[in-house]
C-alpha positions in Angstrom: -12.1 0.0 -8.7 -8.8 -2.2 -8.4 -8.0 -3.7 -11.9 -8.3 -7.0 -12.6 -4.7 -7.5 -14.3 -2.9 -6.3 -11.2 -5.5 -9.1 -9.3 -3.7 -11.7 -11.1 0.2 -10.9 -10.3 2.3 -8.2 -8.4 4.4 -5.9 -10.0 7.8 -4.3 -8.4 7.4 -1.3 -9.8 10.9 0.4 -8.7 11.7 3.0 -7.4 9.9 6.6 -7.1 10.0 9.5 -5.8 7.1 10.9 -3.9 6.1 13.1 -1.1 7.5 12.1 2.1 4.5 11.1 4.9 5.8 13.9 7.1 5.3 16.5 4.3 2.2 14.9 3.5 -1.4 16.7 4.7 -3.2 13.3 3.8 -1.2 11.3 7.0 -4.0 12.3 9.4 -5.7 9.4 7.7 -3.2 6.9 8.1 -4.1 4.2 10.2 -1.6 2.3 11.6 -0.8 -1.3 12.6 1.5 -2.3 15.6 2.8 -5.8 14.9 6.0 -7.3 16.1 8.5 -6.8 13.1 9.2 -3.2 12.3 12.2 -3.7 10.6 10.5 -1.7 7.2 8.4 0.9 6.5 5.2 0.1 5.5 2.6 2.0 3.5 -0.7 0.0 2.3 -3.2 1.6 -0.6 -6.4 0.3 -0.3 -9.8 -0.4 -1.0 -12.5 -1.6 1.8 -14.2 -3.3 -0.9 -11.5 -4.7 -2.2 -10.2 -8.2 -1.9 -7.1 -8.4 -3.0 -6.4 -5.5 -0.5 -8.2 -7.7 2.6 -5.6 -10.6 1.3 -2.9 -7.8 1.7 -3.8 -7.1 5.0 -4.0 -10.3 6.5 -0.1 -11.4 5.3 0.9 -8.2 6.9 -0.8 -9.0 9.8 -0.7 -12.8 10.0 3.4 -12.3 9.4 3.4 -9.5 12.7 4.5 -6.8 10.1 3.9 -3.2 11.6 2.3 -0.5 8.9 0.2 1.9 8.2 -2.7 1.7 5.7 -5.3 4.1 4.3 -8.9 3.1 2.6 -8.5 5.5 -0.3 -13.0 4.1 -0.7 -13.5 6.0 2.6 -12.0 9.2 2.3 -13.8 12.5 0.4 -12.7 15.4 -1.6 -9.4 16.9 -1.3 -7.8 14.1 0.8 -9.3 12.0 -1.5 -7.2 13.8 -4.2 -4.3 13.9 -2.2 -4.4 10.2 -1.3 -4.7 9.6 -5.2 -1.7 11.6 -6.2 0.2 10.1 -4.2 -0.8 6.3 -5.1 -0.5 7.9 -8.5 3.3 8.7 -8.0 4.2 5.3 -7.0 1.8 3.2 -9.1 0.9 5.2 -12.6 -1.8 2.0 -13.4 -3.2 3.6 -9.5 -4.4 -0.3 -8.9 -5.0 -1.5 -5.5 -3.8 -2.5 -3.5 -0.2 -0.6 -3.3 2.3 -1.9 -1.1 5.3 0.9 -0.4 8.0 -0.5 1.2 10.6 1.7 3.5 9.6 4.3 0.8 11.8 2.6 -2.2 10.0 -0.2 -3.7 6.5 -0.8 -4.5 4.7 -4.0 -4.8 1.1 -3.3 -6.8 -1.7 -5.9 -6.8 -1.2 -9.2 -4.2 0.8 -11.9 -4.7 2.1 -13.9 -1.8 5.0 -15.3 -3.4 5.9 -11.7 -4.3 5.4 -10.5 -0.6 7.0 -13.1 0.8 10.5 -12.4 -1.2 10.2 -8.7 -0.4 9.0 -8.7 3.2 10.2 -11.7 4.6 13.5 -12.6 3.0 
């Protein structure tokens, strides 16, 4: 389901405007993570079955980032759809994973390097 090209490298894909998590219905599935640094807001894409996405996760966590994540794999029907939209809006190639950071900037696929600079610098 992820694409392969977005495997290889991540992509800052800018800035978008999107629904806001408070206005979004799809929230009730967000899941989130309590780590020490919660200097940004965080908002993972994901797969279950997804590696890239696993790779994700375990910089976020491994670096005490706090975020919330959904498993787009897991959910059914109309949150489905409205989980899709919204990775849509931020990431037209909808590849996972999709990193959105304090609602500005989008990081798409998992690179470290990438992640690093963005997150940690």
């Amino acid at each position: 389901m992820y694409r392969l090209a977005d495997a290889l490298g991540s992509l800052v894909c800018g800035t978008r405007t999107a629904m806001s998590k408070e206005d979004a219905m799809w929230k009730d599935y967000l899941e989130k993570v309590d780590g020490e640094k919660k200097d940004k807001d965080l908002l993972l894409f994901a797969l279950s079955t997804c590696g890239w996405c696993r790779r994700a996760r375990e910089f976020l966590d491994g670096n005490g980032l706090s975020y919330e994540f959904v498993y787009v794999d897991l959910l059914e029907g109309k949150a489905r759809d409205e989980v899709m939209e919204e990775v849509a809006r931020w990431n037209p190639r909808k590849s996972f994973p999709t990193l959105v950071v304090d609602g500005e900037k989008v990081l798409a696929g998992f690179n470290e390097e990438r992640y690093r600079e963005l997150l940690l610098g």
